[in-house]
C-alpha positions in Angstrom: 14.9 15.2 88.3 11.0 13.9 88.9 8.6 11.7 88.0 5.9 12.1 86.0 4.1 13.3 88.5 6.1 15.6 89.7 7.5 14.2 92.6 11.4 14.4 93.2 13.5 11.3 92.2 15.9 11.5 95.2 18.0 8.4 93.5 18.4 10.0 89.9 21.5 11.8 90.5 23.0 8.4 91.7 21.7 6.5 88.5 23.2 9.6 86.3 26.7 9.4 87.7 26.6 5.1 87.5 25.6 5.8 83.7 28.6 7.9 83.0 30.5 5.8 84.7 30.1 3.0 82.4 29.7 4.6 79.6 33.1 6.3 80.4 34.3 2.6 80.5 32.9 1.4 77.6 34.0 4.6 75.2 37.3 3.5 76.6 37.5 0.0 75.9 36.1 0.5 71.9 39.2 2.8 72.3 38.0 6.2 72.6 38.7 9.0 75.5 36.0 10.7 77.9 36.5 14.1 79.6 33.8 14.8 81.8 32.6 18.2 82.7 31.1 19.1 86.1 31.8 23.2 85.4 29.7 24.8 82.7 27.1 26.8 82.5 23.7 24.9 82.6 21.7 27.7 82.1 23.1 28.6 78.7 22.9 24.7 78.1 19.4 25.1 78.6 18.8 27.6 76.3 21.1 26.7 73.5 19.7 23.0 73.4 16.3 24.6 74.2 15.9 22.1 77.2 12.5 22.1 79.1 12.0 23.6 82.4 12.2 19.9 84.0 15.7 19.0 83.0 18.8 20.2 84.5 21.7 19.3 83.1 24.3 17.7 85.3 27.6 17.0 83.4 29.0 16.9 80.4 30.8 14.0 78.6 33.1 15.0 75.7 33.8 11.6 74.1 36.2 11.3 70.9 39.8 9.8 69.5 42.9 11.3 71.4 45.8 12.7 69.0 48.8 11.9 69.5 50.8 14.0 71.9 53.4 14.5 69.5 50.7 16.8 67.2 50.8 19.7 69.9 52.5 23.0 68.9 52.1 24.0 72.5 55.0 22.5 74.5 53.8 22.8 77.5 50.9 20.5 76.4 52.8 17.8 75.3 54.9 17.9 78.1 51.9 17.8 80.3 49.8 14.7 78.1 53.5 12.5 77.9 54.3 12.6 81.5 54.3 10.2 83.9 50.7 9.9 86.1 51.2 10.2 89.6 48.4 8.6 91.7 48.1 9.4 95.8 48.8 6.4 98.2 45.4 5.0 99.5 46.6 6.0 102.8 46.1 9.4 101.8 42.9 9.0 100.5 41.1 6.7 103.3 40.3 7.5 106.7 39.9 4.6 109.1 38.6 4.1 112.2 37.7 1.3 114.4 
């Protein structure tokens, strides 16, 4: 992450995550489904995609069409993908102060 010149671009991992946020959005609204991938191993991505020394892979987005759950053989799967979401109370998830 640097310019041209070589310098670091302290902002770029900022603009990276904005730019899969929105295109995470948009995939969804023309109805398709985004997994994004933090874990992998960046420097076999480097080498596969024969990436150059100044690019460092950051995520992964898997975009495609979700199946239906009902295709699963694996019932554990389609128990998991047809349940019902739980989300945390945003009491549990902010700290305030004054």
């Amino acid at each position: 992450m640097v310019n041209d010149n070589g310098t670091a671009r302290p902002v770029s991992l900022y603009d990276s995550g904005i730019a899969s946020a929105f295109m995470t959005m948009e995939s969804n609204h023309r109805g398709y489904a985004v997994h994004q991938v933090g874990g992998f191993d960046k420097h076999q991505m480097k080498n596969v995609f024969n990436l150059s020394p100044e690019i460092e892979p950051i995520a992964i987005l898997v975009i495609g069409k979700q199946a239906n759950p009902e295709s699963l053989t694996d019932e554990s799967l389609k128990a998991r993908e047809t349940s019902t979401r739980a989300r945390k109370e945003i009491s549990e998830l902010i700290i305030a102060r004054d």
